[in-house]
PAZAPA-4460 file (N, C-alpha, C; in steps of 0.05 Angstrom, whole numbers, plus 32768, in hexadecimal, padded with zeros to 4 digits):
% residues 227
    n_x    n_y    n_z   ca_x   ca_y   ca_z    c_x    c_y    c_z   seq   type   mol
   7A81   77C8   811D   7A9D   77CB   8126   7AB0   77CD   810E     1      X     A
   7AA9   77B5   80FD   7AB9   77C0   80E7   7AB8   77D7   80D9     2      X     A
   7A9B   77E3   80D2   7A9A   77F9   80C6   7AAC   780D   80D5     3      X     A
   7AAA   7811   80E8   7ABD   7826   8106   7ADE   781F   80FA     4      X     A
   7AE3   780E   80F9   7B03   7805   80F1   7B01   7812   80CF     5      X     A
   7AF7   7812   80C3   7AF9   7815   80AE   7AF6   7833   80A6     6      X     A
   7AE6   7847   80A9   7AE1   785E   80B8   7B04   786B   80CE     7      X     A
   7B0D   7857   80D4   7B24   7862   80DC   7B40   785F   80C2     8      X     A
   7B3E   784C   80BF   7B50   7843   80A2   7B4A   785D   808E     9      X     A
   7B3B   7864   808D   7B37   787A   807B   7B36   789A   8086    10      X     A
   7B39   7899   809B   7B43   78B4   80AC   7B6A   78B3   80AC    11      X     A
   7B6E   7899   80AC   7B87   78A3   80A9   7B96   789E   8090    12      X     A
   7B8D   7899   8082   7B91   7899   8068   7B94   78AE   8060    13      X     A
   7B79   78BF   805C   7B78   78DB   8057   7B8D   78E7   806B    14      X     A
   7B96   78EE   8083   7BAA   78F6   8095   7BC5   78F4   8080    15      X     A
   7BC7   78DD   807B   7BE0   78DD   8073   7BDE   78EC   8050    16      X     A
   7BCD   78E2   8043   7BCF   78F4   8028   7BD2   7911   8028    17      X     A
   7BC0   791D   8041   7BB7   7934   8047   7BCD   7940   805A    18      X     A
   7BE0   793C   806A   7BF1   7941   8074   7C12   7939   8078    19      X     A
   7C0D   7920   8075   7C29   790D   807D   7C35   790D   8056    20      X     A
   7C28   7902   8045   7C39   78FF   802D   7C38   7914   8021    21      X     A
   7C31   7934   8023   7C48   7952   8011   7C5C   7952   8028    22      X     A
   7C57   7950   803F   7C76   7955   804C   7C81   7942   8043    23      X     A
   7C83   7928   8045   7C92   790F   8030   7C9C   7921   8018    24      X     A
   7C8F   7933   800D   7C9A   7936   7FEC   7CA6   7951   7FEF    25      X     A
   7CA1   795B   8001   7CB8   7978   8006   7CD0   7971   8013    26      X     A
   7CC5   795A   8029   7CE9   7957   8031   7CF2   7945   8018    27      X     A
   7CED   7937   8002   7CF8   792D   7FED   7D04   793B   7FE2    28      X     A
   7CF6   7954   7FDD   7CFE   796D   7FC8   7D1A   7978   7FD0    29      X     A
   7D17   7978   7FEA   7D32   7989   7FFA   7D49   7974   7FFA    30      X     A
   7D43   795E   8002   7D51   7950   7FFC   7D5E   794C   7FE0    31      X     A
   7D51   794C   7FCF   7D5F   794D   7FB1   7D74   7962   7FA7    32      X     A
   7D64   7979   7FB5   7D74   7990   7FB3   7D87   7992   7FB8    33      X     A
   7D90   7989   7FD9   7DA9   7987   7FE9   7DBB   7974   7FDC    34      X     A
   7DAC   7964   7FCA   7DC9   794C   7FC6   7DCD   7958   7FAB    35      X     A
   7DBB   7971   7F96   7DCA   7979   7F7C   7DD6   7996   7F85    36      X     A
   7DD2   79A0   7FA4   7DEA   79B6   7FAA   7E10   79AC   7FAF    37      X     A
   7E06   7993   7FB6   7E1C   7982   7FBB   7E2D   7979   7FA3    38      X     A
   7E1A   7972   7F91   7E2C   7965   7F79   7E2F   7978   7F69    39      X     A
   7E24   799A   7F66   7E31   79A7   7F5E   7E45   79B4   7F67    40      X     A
   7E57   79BD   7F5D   7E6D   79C4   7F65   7E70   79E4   7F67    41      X     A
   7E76   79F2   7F84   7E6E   7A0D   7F8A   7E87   7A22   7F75    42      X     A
   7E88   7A30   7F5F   7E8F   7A42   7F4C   7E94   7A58   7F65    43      X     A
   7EB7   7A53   7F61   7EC3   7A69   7F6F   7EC9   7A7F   7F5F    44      X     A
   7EC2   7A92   7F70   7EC6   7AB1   7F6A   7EE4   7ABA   7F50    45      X     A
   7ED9   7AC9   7F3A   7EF4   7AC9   7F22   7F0C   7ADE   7F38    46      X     A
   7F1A   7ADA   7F3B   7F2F   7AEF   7F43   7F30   7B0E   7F34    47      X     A
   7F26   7B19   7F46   7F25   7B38   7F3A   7F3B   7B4B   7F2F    48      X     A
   7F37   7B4D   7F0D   7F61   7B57   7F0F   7F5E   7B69   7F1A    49      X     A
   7F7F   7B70   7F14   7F8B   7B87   7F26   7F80   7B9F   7F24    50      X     A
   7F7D   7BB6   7F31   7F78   7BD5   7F35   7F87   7BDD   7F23    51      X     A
   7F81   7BED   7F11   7F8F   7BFB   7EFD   7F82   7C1D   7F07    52      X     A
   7FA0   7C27   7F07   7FAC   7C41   7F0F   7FB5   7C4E   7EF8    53      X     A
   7FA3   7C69   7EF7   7FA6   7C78   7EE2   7FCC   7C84   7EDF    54      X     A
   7FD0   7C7F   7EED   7FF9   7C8D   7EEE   8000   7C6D   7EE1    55      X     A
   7FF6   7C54   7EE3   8002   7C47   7EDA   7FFB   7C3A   7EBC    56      X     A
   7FEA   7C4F   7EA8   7FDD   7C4E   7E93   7FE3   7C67   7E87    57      X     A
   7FEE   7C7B   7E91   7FF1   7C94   7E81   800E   7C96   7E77    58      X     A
   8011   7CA8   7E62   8030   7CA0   7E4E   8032   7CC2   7E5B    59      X     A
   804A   7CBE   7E5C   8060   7CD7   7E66   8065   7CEB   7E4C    60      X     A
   8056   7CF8   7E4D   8061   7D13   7E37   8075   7D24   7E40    61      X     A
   8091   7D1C   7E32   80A5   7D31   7E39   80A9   7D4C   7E2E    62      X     A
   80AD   7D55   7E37   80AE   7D79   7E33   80B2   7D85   7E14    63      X     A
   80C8   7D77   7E08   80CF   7D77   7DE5   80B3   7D71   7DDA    64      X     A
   80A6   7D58   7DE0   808D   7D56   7DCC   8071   7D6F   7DD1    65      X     A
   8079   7D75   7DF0   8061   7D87   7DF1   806A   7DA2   7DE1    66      X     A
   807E   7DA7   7DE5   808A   7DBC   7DD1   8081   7DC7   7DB0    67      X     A
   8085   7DAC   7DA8   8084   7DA7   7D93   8062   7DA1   7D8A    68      X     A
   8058   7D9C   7D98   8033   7D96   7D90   802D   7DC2   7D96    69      X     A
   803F   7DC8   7DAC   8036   7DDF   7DAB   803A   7DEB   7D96    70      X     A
   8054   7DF2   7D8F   805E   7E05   7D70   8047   7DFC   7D5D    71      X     A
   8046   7DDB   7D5D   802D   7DDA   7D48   8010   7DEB   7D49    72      X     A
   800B   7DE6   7D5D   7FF3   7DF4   7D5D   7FEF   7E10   7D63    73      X     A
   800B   7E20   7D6D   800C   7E3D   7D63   8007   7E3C   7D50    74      X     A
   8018   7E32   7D31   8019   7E32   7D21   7FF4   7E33   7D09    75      X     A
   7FEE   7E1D   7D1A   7FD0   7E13   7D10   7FC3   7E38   7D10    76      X     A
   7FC7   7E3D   7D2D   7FAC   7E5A   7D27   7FC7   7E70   7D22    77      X     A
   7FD5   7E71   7D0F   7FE1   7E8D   7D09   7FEF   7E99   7D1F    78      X     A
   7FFD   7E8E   7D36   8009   7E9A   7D40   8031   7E92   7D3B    79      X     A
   8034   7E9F   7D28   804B   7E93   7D1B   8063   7E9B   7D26    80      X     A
   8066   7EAE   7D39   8079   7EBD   7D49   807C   7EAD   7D5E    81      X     A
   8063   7EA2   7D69   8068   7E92   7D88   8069   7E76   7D7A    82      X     A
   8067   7E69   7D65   8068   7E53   7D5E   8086   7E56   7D59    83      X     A
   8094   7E62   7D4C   80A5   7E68   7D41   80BD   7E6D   7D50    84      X     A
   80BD   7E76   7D6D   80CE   7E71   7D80   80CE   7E59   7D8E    85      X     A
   80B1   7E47   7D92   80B1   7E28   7D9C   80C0   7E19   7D8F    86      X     A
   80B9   7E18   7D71   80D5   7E07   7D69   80EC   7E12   7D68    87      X     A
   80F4   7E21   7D6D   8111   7E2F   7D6E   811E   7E1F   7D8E    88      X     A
   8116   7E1F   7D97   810F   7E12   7DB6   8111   7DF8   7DBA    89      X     A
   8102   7DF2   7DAB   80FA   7DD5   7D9D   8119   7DC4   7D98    90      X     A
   8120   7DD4   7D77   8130   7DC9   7D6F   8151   7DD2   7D7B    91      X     A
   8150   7DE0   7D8D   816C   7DE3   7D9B   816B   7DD0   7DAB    92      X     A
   815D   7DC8   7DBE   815B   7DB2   7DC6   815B   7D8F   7DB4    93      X     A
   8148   7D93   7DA4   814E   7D75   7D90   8151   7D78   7D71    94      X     A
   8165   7D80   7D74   8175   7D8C   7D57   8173   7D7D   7D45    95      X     A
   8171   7D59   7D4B   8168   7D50   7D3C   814F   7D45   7D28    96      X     A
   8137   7D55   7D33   8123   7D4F   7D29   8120   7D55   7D0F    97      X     A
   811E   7D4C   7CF8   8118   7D59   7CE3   8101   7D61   7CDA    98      X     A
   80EE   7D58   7CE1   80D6   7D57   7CE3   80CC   7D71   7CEA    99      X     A
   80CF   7D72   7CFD   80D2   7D8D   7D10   80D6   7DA9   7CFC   100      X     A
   80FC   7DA8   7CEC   810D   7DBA   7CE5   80F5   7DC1   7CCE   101      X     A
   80E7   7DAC   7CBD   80DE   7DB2   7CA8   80C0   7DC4   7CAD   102      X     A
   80BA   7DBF   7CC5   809F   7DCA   7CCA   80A6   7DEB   7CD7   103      X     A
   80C1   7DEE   7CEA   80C3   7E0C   7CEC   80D0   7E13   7CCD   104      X     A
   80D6   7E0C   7CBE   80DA   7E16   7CA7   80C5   7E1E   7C98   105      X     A
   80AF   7E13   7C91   809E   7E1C   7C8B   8087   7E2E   7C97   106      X     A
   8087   7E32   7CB8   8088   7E48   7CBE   8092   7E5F   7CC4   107      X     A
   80AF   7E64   7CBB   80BE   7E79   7CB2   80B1   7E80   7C9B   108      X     A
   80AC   7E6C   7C8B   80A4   7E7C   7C6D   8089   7E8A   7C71   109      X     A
   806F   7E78   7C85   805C   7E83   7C8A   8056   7EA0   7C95   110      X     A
   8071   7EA4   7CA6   8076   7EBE   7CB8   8087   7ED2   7C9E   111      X     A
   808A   7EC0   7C7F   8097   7EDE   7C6C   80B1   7EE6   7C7C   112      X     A
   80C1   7EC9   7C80   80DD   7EC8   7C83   80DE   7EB3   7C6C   113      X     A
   80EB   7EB7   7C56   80F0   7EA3   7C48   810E   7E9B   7C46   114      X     A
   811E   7EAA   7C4F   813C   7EB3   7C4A   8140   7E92   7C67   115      X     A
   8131   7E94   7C79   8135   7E89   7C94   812D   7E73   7C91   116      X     A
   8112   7E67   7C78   810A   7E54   7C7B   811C   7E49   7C6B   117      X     A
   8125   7E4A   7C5F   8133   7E37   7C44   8153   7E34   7C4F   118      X     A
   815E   7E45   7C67   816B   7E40   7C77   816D   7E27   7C93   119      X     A
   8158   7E28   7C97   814E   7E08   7CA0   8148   7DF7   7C91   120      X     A
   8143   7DF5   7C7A   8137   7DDC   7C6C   8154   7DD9   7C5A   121      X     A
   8167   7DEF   7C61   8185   7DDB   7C4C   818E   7DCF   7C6E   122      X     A
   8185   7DCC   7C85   8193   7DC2   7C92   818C   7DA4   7C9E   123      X     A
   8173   7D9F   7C8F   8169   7D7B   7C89   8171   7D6D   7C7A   124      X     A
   8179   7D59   7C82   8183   7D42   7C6D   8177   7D45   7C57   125      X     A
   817C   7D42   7C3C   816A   7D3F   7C25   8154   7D2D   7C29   126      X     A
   815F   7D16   7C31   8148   7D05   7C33   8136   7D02   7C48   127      X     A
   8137   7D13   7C5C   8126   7D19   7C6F   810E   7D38   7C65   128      X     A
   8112   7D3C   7C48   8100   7D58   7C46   80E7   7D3F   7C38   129      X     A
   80D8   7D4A   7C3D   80C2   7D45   7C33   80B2   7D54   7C13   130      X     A
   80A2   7D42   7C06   80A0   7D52   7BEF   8091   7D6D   7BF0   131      X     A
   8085   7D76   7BFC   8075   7D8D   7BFF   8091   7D9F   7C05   132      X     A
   80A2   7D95   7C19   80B7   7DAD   7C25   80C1   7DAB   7C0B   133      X     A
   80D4   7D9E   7BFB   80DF   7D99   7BE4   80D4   7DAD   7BD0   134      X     A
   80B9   7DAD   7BCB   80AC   7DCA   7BBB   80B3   7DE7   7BCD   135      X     A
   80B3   7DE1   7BE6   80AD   7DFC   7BF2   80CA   7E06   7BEB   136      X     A
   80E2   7DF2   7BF0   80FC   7DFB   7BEB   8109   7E09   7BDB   137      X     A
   80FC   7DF8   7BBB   80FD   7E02   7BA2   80F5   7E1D   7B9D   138      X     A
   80DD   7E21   7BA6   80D6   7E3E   7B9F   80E1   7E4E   7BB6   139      X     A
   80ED   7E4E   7BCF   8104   7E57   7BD7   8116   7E5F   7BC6   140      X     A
   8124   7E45   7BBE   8140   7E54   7BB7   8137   7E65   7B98   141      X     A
   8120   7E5C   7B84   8118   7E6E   7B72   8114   7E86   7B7A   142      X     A
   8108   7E92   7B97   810B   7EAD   7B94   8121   7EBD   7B99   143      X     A
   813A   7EAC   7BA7   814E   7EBA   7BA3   815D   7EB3   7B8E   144      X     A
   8156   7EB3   7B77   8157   7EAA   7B5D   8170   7E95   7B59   145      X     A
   8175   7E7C   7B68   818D   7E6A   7B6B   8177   7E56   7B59   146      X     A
   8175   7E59   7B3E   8160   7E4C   7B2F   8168   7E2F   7B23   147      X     A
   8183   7E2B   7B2A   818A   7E10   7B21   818C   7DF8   7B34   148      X     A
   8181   7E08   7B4E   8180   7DF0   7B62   8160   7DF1   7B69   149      X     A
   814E   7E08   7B62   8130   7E02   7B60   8131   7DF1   7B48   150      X     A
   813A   7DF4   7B30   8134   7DE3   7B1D   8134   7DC5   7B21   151      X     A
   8152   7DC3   7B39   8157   7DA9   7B39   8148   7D95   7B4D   152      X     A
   8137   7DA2   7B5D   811F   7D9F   7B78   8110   7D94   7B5F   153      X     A
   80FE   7DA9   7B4C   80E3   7DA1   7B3F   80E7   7D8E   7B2B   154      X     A
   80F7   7D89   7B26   8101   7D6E   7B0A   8100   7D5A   7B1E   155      X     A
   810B   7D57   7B33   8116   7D3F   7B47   80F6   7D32   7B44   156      X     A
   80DC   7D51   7B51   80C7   7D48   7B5C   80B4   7D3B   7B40   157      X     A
   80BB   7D4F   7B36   80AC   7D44   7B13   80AB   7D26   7B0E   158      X     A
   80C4   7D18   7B1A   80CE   7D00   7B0C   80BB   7CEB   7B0F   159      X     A
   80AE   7CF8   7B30   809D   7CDD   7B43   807B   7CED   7B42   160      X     A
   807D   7D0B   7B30   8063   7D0A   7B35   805B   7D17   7B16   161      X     A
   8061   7D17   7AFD   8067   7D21   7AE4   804E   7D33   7AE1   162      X     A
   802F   7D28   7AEF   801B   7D39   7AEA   8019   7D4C   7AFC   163      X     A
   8027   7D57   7B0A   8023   7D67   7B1D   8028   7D7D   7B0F   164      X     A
   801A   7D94   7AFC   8012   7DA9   7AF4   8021   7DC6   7B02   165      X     A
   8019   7DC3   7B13   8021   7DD7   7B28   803F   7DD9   7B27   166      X     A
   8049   7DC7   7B29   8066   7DC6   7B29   806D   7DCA   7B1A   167      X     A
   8067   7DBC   7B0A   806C   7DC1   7AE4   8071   7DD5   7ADA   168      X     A
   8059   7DEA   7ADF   805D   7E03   7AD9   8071   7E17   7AE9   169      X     A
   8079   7E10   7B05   8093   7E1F   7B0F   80AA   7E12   7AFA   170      X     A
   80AB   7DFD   7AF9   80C1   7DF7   7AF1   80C6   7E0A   7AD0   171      X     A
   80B0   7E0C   7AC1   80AB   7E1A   7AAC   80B0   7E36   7AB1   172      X     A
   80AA   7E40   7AC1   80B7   7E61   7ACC   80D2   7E66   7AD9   173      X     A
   80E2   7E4E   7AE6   80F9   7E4D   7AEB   8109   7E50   7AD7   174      X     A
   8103   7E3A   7ABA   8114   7E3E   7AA9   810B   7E53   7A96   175      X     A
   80F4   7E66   7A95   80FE   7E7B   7A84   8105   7E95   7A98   176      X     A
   8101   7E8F   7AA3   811B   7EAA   7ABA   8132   7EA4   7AC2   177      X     A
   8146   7E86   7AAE   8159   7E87   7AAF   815F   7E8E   7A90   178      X     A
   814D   7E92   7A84   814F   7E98   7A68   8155   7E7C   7A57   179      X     A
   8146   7E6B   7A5F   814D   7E4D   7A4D   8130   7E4B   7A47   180      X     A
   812B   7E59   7A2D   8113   7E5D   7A23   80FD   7E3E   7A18   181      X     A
   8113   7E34   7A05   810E   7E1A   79FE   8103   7E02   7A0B   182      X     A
   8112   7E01   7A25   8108   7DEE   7A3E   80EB   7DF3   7A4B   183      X     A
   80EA   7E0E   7A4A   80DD   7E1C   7A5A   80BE   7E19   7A48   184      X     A
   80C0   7E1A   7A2B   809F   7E1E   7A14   80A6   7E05   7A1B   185      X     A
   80BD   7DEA   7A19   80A5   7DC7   7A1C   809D   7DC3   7A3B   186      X     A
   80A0   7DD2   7A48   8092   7DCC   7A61   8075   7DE2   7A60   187      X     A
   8071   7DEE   7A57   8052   7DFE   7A4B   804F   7DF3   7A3D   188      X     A
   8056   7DEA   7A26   8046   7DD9   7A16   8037   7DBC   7A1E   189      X     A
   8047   7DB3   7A36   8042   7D9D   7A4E   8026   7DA4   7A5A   190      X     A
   802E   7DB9   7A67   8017   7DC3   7A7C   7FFE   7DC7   7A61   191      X     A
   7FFB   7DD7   7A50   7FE5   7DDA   7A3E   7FD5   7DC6   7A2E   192      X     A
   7FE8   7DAD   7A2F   7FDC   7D92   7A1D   7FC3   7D8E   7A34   193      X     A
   7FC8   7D96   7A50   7FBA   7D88   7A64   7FA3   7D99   7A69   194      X     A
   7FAE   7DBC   7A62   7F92   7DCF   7A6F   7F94   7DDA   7A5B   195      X     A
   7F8E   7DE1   7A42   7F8B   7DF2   7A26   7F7C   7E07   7A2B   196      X     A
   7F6E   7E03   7A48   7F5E   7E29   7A48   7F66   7E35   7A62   197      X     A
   7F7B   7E2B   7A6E   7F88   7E37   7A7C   7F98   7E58   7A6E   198      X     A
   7F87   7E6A   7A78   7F92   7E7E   7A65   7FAA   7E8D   7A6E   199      X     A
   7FA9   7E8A   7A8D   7FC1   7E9C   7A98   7FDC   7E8B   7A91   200      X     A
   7FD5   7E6F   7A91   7FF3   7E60   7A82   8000   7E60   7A70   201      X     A
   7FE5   7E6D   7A57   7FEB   7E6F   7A41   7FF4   7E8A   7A40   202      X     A
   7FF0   7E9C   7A4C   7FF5   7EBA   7A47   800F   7EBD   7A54   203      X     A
   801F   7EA5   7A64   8039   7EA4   7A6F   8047   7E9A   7A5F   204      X     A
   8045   7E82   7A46   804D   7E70   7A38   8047   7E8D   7A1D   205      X     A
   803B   7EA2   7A1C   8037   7EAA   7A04   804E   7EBF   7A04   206      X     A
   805A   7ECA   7A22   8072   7ED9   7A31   8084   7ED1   7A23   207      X     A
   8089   7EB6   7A30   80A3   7EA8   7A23   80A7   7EA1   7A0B   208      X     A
   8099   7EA6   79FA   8098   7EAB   79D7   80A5   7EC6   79CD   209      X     A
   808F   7EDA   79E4   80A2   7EEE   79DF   80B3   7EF0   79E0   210      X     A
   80C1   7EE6   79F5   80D9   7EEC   7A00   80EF   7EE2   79EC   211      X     A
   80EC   7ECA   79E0   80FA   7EBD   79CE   80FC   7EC8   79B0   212      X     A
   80E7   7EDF   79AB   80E5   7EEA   798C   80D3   7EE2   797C   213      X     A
   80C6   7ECE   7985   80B1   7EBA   797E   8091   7ECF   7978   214      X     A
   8099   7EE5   796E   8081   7EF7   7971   806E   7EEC   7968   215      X     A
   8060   7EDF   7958   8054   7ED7   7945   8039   7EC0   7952   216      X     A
   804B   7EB6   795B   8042   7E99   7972   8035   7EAB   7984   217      X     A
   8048   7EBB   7999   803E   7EC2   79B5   8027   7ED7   79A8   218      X     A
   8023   7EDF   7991   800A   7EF2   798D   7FF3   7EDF   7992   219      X     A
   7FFA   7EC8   797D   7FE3   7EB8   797B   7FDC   7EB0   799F   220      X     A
   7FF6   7EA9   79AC   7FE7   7E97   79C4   7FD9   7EB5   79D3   221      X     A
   7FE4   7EC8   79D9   7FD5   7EDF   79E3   7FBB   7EE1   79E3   222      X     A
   7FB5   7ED9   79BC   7F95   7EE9   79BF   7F85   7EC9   79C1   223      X     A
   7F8A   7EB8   79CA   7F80   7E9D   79CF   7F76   7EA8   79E7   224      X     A
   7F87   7EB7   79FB   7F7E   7EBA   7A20   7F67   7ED5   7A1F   225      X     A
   7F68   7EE5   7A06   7F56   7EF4   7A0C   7F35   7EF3   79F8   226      X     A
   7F25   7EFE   7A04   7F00   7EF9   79FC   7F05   7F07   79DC   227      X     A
***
C-alpha cells in the first residue's frame, strides 16, 4: 500500500514539473513583461513639420534681372546686336545700374562702335568704373587722340599696379604721339629693364630715338631686334 501511495507521489510530481511549472514560468514571463510595458513610458509620435510648397521657396525673378542675364549671355556667344539692344532696354528702364552701363559699353566696343562705347562709360560715376573699363576707356579716348586724359586713366592705374607692362607700354605710346619724347624713352627703358628681348618694344623704343634725332642710339637698338 505504501509502495501504491508512493508510485502516486511521483506521478504527480512529474505532472507538475512536466506540465503545471513552464506554464508557472510563462505566465511569470508575461507577467514581467506587462509590468516593464507599464513602467515604460509610451514615446509619442515627433510632430511632422509643415508641407513645404515649392511657390513658397522660390525667389521671384523680375523682368530687369532676366533682361539683363539675357544681354549677358547674347553677349557670351557673339550676338552683340541682340545683346546690345537688351541693355539699351535694360538701362532705360534702370538707368541706374552701373554695372550694367559698363558692360553695354564694352559691347559697343565689341560690336566696333567705339565712338558709343566711351560714350557710356563717361556716363558712370568715376568710381563706379572698374579697372579693366578704366583701360578700355583710356584707349578710347587715345584713339580719338584726347591723349591727355588716356594719359591721365594709365598713370592713375600705374600707381596701384606699377608692374603692369601692358599698360606701361600704352602709356609709352601715348606720350610719344603727343611728341613728349623724353617721358615716353623712361617708360621703355621701364618696360626693357623687365623684358630685354622683347624685340617689337625695342624696335618701338628704337622709333622714338628716331624720332628725337637720337640716330646713333635708335641704330644700335634696331639691329639688337634683328638676327
Amino acid at each position: 500500500m505504501r509502495s501504491f501511495h508512493c508510485r502516486c507521489r511521483r506521478v504527480i510530481v512529474c505532472l507538475f514539473i512536466g506540465v503545471f511549472f513552464p506554464a508557472l514560468l510563462v505566465s511569470a514571463a508575461l507577467t514581467s513583461i506587462g509590468a516593464q510595458e507599464k513602467q515604460t513610458p509610451t514615446l509619442k509620435p515627433k510632430v511632422a513639420p509643415p508641407e513645404i510648397r515649392i511657390a513658397d521657396t522660390r525667389e521671384t525673378i523680375p523682368d530687369w534681372v532676366a533682361r539683363w542675364e539675357l544681354a549677358r549671355v547674347l553677349s557670351y556667344t557673339k550676338r552683340y546686336g541682340e545683346s546690345i539692344r537688351e541693355y539699351e532696354r535694360l538701362l532705360r528702364e534702370k538707368p541706374e545700374l552701373s554695372e550694367a552701363r559698363v558692360e553695354w559699353a564694352t559691347v559697343l566696343f565689341w560690336d566696333g562702335k567705339p565712338a558709343e562705347a566711351l560714350k557710356q562709360l563717361e556716363l558712370v560715376p568715376p568710381g563706379k568704373i572698374p579697372e579693366k573699363a578704366r583701360i578700355l576707356m583710356a584707349d578710347l579716348y587715345a584713339r580719338q587722340k584726347k591723349y591727355d586724359r588716356a594719359e591721365s586713366l594709365y598713370r592713375d592705374y600705374l600707381k596701384s599696379r606699377p608692374d603692369d607692362l601692358r599698360v606701361r607700354l600704352r602709356l609709352a605710346e601715348v606720350l610719344s604721339w603727343e611728341k613728349r619724347y623724353e617721358p615716353s624713352v623712361r617708360e621703355y627703358a621701364e618696360i626693357l629693364k623687365a623684358r630685354p628681348d622683347d624685340s617689337q618694344v625695342r624696335r618701338k623704343y628704337g622709333l622714338v630715338l628716331m624720332w628725337m634725332g637720337r640716330f646713333d642710339d635708335a641704330a644700335r637698338e634696331l639691329k639688337k631686334t634683328l638676327p
